[in-house]
C-alpha positions in Angstrom: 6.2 -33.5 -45.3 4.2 -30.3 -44.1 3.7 -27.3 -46.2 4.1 -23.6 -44.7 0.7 -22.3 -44.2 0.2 -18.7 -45.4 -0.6 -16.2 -42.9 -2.2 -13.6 -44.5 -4.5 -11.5 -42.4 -8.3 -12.2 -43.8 -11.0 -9.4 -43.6 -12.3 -10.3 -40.5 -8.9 -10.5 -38.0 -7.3 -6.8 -39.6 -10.6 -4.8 -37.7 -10.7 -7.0 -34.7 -9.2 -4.5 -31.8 -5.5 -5.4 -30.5 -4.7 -5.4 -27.2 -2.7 -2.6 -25.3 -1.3 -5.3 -22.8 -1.2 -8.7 -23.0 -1.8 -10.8 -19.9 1.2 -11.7 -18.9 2.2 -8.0 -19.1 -0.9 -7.0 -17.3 0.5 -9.1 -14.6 3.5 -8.0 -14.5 2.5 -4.4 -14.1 0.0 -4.9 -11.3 2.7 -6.9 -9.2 5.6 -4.2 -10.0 2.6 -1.3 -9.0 1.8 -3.6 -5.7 5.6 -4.0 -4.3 6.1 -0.4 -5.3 3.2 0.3 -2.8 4.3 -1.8 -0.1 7.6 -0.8 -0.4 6.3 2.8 -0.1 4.1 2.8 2.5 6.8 0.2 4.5 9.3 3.4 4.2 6.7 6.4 5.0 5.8 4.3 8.4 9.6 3.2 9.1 10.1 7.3 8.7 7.5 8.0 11.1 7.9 5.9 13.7 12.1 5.6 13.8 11.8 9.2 14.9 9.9 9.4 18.3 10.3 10.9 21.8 12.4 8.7 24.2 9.7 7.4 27.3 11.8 6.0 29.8 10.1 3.3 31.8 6.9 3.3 29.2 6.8 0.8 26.2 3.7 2.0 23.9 2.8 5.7 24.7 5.9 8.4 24.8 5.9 10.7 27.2 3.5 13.9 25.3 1.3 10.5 24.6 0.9 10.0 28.5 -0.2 13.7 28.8 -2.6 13.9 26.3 -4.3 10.8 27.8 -4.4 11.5 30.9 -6.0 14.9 29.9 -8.5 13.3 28.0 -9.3 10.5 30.5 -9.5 14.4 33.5 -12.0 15.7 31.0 -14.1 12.5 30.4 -14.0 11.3 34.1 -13.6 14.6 36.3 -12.6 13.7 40.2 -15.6 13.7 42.3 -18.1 12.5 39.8 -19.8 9.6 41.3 
């Protein structure tokens, strides 16, 4: 037969510093904090990108894309220039 053992705090376990979270609730709060990030960020680019321009005909670039392009590739690489 086994006797209770006491557990009585000794001298040296009541100063030792307790921690705030344990591991497993460490863990728990870094996932939660990682899906609520993902979860953001998957919204704010759904948002952004479920509102754009209709480009007929084009598949990657909408239409204002196309013109900003093609002013930037007139300014780079003016007709004429050899």
């Amino acid at each position: 037969m086994m006797t209770p053992r006491a557990t009585t705090a000794s001298p040296t376990n009541a100063a030792e510093p307790r921690a705030l979270l344990s591991r497993r609730g460490l863990l728990k709060l870094g996932l939660g904090v990682g899906v609520v990030v993902a979860g953001a960020a998957g919204a704010a680019a759904w948002g952004l990108l479920r509102h754009r321009p209709a480009a007929p005909g084009r598949t990657v670039l909408s239409g204002d894309e196309v013109a900003v392009v093609a002013a930037l590739a007139e300014a780079y690489f003016p007709r004429g220039n050899p």
